[in-house]
C-alpha positions in Angstrom: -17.1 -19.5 -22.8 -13.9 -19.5 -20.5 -12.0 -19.4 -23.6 -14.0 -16.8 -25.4 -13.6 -14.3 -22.5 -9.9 -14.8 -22.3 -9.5 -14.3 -25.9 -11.1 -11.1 -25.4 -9.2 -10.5 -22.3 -6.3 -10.5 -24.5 -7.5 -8.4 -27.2 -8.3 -5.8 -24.7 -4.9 -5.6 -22.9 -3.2 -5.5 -26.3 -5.1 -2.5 -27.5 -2.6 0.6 -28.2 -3.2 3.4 -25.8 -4.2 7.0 -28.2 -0.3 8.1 -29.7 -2.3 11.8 -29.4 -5.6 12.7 -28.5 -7.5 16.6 -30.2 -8.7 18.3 -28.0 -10.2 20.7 -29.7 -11.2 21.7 -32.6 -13.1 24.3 -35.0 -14.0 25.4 -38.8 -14.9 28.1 -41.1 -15.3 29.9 -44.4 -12.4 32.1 -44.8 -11.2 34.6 -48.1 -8.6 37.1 -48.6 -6.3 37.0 -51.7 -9.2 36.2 -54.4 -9.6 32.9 -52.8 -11.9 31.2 -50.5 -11.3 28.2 -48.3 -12.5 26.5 -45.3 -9.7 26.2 -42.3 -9.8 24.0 -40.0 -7.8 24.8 -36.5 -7.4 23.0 -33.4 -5.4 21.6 -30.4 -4.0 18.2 -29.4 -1.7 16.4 -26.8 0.8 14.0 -27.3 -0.7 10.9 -24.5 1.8 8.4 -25.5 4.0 8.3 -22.6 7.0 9.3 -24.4 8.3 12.1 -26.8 6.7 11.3 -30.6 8.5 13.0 -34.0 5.4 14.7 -35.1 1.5 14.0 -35.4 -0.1 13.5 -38.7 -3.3 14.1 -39.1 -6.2 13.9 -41.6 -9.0 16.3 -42.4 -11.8 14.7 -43.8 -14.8 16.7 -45.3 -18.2 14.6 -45.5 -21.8 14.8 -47.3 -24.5 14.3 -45.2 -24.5 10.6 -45.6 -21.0 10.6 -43.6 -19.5 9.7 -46.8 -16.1 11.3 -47.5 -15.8 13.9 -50.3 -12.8 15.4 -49.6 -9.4 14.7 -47.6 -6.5 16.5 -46.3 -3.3 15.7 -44.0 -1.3 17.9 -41.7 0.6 18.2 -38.6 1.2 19.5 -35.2 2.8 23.2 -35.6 6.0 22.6 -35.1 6.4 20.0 -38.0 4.1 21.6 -40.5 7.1 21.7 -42.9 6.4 18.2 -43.3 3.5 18.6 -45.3 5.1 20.9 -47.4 5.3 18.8 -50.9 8.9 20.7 -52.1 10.6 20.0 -49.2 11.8 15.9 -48.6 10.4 15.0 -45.0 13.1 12.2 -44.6 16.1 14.7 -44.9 13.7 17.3 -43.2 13.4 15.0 -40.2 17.4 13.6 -40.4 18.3 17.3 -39.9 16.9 17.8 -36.2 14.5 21.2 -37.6 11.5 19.3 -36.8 11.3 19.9 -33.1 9.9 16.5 -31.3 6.2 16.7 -29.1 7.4 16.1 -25.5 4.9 13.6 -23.9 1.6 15.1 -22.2 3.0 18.4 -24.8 -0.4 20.2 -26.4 0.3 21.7 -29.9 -1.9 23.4 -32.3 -2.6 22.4 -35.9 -4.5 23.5 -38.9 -5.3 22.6 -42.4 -7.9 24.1 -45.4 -9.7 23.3 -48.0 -10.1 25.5 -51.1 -13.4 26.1 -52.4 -12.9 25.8 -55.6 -11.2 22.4 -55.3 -13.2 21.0 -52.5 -17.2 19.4 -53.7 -19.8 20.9 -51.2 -19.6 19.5 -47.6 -21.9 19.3 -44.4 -18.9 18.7 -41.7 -15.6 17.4 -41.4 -13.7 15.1 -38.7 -10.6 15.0 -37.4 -8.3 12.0 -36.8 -4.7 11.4 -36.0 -3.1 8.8 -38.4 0.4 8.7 -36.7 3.0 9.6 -34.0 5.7 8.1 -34.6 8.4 7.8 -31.2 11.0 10.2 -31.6 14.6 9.0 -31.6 
């Protein structure tokens, strides 16, 4: 028993504290342009303690079992570049343009889905994949 509890114990104090927490966040059926898609937009914090690079996150759209149908990743404002696919991230990052999320730092984000690309949905999450510590 004494051992079981330590064990967990240990577990517990090794856990990661949240690299960035949302704070917020909201969707809807947008159009304009001959297109239709459904934007997501939010907040979030950098909790880490320290400065981070950027915050990647995922959109996931789900059926009404939970299961996902449909997936998208972006960033915190001020590295959305980052997600573009013809720019190169590494040399994006090496260059100093992506600005670095001071800690306790709020940001907004967004990413969409098109309709026409996207199966039909109930509701979507929000979680943050990574933050990595800026140099």
């Amino acid at each position: 028993m004494r051992r079981g509890l330590a064990v967990l114990c240990f577990v517990l104090a090794c856990r990661q504290a949240p690299l960035a927490e949302v704070l917020e966040h909201h969707g809807r059926w947008e159009s304009g342009y001959g297109s239709t898609w459904y934007n997501v937009v939010g907040r979030l914090r950098n909790t880490s303690g320290h400065a981070v690079r950027y915050v990647k996150l995922r959109i996931d759209a789900v059926d009404d079992a939970g299961k996902v149908v449909a997936s998208t990743d972006t960033y915190n404002e001020s590295a959305e570049a980052l997600g573009v696919p013809d720019l190169d991230a590494k040399e994006l990052l090496a260059s100093g343009k992506v600005k670095p999320l001071a800690a306790g730092t709020e940001e907004r984000f967004r990413g969409s889905f098109l309709k026409d690309e996207t199966p039909a949905f109930a509701d979507y999450r929000v979680t943050v994949v990574e933050a990595p510590p800026a140099p």
